[in-house]
C-alpha positions, 0 to 999 in steps of 0.5 A: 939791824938797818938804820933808820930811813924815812922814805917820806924824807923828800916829800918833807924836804919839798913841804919845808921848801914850800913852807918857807917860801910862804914865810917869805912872801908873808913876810913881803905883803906884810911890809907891802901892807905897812907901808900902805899904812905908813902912807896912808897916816902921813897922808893923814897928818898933812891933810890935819896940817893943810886944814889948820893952814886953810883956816889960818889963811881964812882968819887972815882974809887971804885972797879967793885964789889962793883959797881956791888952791889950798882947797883944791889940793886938801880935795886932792888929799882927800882923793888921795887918802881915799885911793891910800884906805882902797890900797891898804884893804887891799894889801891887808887882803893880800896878807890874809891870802898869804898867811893862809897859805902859810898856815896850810903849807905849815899844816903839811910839813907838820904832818909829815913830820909827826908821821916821821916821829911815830916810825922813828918810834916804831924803829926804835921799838923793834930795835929795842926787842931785837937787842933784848932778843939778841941779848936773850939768846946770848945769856941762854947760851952762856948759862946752857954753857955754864951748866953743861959738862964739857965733853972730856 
């Protein structure tokens, strides 16, 4: 009996492929998105720093301009960390683009890999009834040869 050959096998190798490139850009936008993240914490922290300092420097009369400046760049902060709050919706959006295209792609390579697990099975089956047919025949002519007299 033949070996066992899948002739989906080039369309699985294609799926796999397709598969692990949505891996990898899941992986890239996942980064991506914590990065933005990182940034929009750290922005967090100086923006909590700066105001304590704003109201350090208000208890210490500080002067008008230099109040001024403080208050514009945590105004600037602000703009900063709202610009920081649109960039991580975004990126997380991204993410969930990606991993639903990953979840598709994985849909597919899994598909065709459970249709190649049931022909496997079936191969394995009809191999199966073709060695107990084949052993069949050999015990029938053994015992047709055992129990017939030999031509003299």
């Amino acid at each position: 009996m033949k070996r066992f050959t899948f002739n989906l096998a080039a369309v699985l190798r294609i799926y796999t492929i397709d598969e692990d490139n949505r891996k990898k850009e899941f992986g890239i936008a996942g980064r991506a998105l914590r990065e933005a993240q990182d940034e929009l914490e750290r922005l967090g922290t100086e923006y909590d720093r700066y105001q304590d300092i704003e109201l350090a420097r208000r208890a210490a009369d500080e002067s008008v301009a230099q109040m001024r400046l403080y208050t514009q760049y945590i105004f600037d902060i602000k703009r900063r960390i709202e610009s920081q709050k649109r960039t991580v919706i975004e990126r997380y959006r991204v993410v969930e683009q990606c991993r639903k295209r990953l979840i598709e792609a994985t849909k597919r390579r899994k598909t065709i890999e459970r249709i190649k697990e049931k022909r496997f099975q079936e191969w394995k089956k009809e191999r199966q009834r073709f060695e107990m047919k084949f052993l069949d025949d050999v015990c029938q002519q053994m015992h047709i040869r055992e129990h017939t007299p030999a031509a003299a």
